[in-house]
C-alpha angles and dihedrals in degrees: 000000000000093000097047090055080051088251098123126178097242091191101054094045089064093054096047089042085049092051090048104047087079090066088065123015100178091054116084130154111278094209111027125256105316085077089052100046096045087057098048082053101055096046091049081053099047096046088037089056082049090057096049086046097065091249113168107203115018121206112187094162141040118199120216121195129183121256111195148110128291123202120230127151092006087302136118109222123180113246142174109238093213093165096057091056113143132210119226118184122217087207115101087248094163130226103322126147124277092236094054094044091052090047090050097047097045084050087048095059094045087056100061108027111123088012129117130215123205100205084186090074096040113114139189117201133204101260084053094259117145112226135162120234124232098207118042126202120043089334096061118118122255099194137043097245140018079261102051090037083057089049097057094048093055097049084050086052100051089044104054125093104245089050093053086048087052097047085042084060098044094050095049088057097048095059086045086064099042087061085042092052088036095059087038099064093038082059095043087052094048085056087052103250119157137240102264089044087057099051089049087045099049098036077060102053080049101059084042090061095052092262089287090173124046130233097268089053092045096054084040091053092039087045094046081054103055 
């Protein structure tokens, strides 16, 4: 999981790298370790979106081996060229180069073995970070923090139905009382009051309304009127 939010344990990758590299001496990384890491991040992600799916078995890799003849004695035998077995992701894990796909993956296998993975506690929040919730059922958390948490609901809020009725309304209101304001000063003008005692006067008949419009209407409306 850390690897899929692009957190690795760096540490930990070069031992593993260290314990795999056995396995294949010739193969080493073409580009460092940036190639490696993005690849490792795009397979924990695509096993980790399984998982959140409701995937049952997840399949993130085929394995393909060499079937062929080896000569010994003169002779062509057939033979499985175990050795020269090859990963293919079925990630998209984009155009990167065969040794650092073989490297990843092998990493990658080393990682989980003898792991286990609750896909009923995985989580995918809203900013795209993986997390693991601590409570299941309708209590479960839906983001990766309490802000993120906050965020969510109130995007839930201002899209629901009820919500968009209620700002329909207030608006509706608000404009009512920026005509309102609008005839108002017209009127106070006409009785020769002066800028200032336009701007107390209307700053009152605000606050009587519940401050219904906000400063910046208020200085448009006052500035519409000059």
């Amino acid at each position: 999981m850390n690897i899929a939010n692009g957190e690795p344990d760096l540490s930990l990758l070069v031992r593993i790298r260290q314990e795999t590299a056995g396995m294949d001496l010739f193969i080493n990384p073409s580009s460092g370790d940036k190639a490696v890491l993005r690849i490792l991040a795009v397979v924990a992600a695509f096993v980790l979106d399984q998982a959140i799916g409701g995937a049952v078995n997840i399949i993130y890799c085929e394995q393909v081996s060499f079937l062929g003849f080896h000569k010994e004695q003169g002779s062509l035998s057939p033979l499985r060229f175990g050795s020269s077995g090859t990963f293919n992701p079925l990630a998209p894990v984009g155009l990167e180069k065969a040794n650092d796909v073989q490297v990843a993956m092998r990493m990658f296998g080393a990682l989980i073995e003898g792991g286990r993975l609750d896909p009923e506690r995985v989580g995918k929040c809203h900013c795209g970070r993986y997390f693991l919730s601590a409570r299941l059922g309708a209590r479960k958390s839906r983001a990766c923090s309490k802000a993120h948490q906050a965020i969510l609901m109130s995007r839930e809020l201002r899209s629901s139905p009820e919500y968009r009725e209620r700002e329909k309304q207030r608006n509706a209101r608000r404009m009512a009382a920026v005509r309102e304001a609008e005839k108002i000063i017209a009127a106070w003008k006409r009785e020769g009051k002066s800028p200032g005692e336009v701007q107390n006067l209307l700053w009152d008949w605000n606050k009587g309304k519940g401050g219904i419009l906000g400063k910046r209407s208020l200085y448009s409306i006052l500035e519409k009127g000059v």
